[in-house]
TIMIDREN-979149 format. One record per residue: x negated, y negated, z of N, C-alpha, C in turn. Coordinates in steps of 0.02 Angstrom, whole numbers, plus 50000, padded with zeros to 5 digits. Layout:
REM residues N
     nxx     nyy     nzz    caxx    cayy    cazz     cxx     cyy     czz
       X       Y       Z       X       Y       Z       X       Y       Z
...
//
This chain:
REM residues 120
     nxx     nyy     nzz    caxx    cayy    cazz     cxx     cyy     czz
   49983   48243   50065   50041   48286   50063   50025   48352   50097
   50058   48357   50155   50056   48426   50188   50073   48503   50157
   50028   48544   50132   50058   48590   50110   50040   48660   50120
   50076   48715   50118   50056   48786   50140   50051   48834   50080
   49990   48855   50057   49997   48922   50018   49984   48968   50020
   50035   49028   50020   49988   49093   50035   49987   49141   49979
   49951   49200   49980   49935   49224   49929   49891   49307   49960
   49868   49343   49911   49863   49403   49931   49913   49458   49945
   49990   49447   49924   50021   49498   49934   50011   49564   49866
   50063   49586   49860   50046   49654   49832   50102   49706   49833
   50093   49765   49800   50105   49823   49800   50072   49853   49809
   50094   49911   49868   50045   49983   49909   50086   50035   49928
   50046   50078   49941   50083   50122   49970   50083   50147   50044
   50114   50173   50037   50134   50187   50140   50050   50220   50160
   50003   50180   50212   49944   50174   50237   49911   50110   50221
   49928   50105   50153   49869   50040   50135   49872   49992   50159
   49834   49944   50149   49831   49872   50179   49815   49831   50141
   49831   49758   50173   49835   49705   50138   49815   49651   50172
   49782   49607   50158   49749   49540   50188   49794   49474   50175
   49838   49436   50207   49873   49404   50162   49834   49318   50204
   49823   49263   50134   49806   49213   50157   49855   49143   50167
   49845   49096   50218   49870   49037   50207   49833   48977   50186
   49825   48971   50141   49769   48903   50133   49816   48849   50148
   49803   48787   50188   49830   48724   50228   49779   48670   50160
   49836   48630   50174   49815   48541   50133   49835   48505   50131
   49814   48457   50160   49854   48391   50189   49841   48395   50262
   49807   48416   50297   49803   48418   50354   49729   48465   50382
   49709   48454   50433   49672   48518   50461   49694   48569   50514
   49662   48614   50512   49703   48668   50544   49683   48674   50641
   49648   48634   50645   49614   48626   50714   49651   48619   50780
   49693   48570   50750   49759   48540   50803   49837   48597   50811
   49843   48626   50765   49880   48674   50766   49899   48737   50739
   49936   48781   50770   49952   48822   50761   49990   48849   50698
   49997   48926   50691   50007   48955   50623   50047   49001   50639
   50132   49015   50606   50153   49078   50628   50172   49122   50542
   50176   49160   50554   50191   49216   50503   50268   49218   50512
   50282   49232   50455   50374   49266   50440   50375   49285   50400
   50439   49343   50418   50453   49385   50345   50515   49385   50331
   50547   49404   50298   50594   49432   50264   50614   49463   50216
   50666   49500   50229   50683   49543   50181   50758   49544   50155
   50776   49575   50080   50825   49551   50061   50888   49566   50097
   50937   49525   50116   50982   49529   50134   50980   49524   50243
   50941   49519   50247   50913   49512   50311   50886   49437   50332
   50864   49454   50407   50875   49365   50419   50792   49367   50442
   50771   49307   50435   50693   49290   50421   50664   49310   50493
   50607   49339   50504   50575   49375   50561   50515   49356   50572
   50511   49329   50651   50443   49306   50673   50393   49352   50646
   50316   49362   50638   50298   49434   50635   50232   49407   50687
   50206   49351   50673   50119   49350   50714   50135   49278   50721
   50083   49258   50756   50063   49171   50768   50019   49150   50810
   49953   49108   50792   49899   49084   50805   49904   49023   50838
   49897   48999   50910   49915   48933   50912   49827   48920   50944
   49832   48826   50928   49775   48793   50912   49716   48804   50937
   49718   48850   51006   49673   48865   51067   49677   48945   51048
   49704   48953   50998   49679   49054   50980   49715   49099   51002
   49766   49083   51052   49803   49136   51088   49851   49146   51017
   49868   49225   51038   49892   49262   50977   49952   49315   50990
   50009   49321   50953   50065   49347   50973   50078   49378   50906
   50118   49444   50944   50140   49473   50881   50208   49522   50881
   50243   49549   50848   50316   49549   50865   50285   49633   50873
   50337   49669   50929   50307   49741   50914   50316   49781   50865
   50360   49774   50816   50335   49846   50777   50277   49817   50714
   50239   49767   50732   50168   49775   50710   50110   49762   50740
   50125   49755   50826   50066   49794   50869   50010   49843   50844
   49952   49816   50835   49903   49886   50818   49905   49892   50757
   49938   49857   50693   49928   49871   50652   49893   49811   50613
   49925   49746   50629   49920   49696   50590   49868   49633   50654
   49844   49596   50619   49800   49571   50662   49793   49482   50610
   49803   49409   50684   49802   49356   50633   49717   49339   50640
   49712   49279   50604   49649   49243   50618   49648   49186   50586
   49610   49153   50602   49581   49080   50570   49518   49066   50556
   49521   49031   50512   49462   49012   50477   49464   48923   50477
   49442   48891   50522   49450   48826   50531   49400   48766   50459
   49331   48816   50461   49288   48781   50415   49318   48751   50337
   49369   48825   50329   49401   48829   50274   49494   48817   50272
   49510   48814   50309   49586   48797   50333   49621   48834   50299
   49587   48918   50328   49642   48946   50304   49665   48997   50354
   49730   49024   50386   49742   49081   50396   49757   49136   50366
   49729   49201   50403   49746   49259   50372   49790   49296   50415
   49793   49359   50390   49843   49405   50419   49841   49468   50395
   49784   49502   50429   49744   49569   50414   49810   49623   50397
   49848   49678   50371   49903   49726   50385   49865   49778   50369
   49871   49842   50415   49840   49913   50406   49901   49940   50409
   49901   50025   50384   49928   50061   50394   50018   50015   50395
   50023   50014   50333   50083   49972   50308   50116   50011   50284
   50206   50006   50314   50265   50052   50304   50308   50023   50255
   50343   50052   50233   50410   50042   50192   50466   49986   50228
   50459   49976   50274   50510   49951   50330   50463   49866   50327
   50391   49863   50311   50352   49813   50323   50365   49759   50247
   50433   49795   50189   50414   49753   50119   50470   49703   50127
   50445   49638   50116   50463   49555   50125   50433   49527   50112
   50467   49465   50103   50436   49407   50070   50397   49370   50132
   50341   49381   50147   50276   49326   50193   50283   49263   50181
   50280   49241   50237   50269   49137   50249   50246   49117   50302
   50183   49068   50302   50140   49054   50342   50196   48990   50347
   50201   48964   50418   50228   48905   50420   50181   48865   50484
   50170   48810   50515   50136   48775   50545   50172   48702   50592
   50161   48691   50644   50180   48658   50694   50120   48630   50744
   50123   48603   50780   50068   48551   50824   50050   48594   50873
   49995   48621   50878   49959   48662   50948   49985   48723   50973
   50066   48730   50996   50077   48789   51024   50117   48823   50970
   50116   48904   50986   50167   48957   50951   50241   48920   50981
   50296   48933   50918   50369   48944   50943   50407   49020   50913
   50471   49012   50939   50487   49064   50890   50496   49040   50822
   50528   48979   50813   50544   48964   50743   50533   48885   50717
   50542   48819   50767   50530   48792   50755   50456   48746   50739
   50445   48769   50664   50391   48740   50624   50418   48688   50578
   50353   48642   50571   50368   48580   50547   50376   48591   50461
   50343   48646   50441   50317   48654   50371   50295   48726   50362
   50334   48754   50285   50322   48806   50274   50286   48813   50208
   50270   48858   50206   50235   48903   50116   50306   48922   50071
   50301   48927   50007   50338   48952   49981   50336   49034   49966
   50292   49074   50020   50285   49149   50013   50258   49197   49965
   50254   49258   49997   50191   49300   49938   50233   49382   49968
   50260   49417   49898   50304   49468   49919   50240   49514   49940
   50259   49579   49983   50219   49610   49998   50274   49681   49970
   50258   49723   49954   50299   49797   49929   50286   49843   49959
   50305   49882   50000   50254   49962   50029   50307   50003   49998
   50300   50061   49945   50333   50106   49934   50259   50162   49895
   50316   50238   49885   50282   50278   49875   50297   50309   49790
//
């Protein structure tokens, strides 16, 4: 059974950071790619990062320079480093996953998400 969990979100405040993980099961993470999404309430779900199978890495701009993905193949998990995290950055996170390349949206399989909070 293919499945996505992530975990590590939180409450912070405007600077802090947060590491957020995807642990993969049912599958290995070798063959493909990993994208991040967020959302927030009342708003419509937002690319934010994505890792495809060969490492190339994309990220939406207003978290250029701040937020950074990675993989961990040994362990099948992705992460998703966030620094210097704004008020504008609090949503619900979801690692979702598809075969080799980044899309904007179409993934085969998602996480059920990990809220992240930035307030002061």
């Amino acid at each position: 059974q293919v499945q996505l969990v992530e975990s590590g979100g939180g409450s912070v405040q405007p600077g802090g950071s947060l590491r957020l993980s995807c642990a993969a099961s049912g599958f290995t993470l070798d063959y493909y790619a990993i994208g991040w999404f967020r959302q927030a309430p009342g708003k419509e779900r937002e690319g934010v990062s994505c890792m495809s199978a060969s490492n190339n890495t994309f990220y939406t701009d207003s978290v250029k320079g701040r937020f950074t993905i990675s993989r961990d193949n040994a362990k099948n998990t992705v992460y998703l480093q966030m620094n210097n995290l704004q008020p504008e950055d609090t949503a619900v996170y979801y690692c979702a996953t598809r075969e080799f390349s980044c899309s904007v949206d179409d993934y085969d399989y998602w996480g059920q998400g990990t809220q992240v909070t930035v307030s002061s």
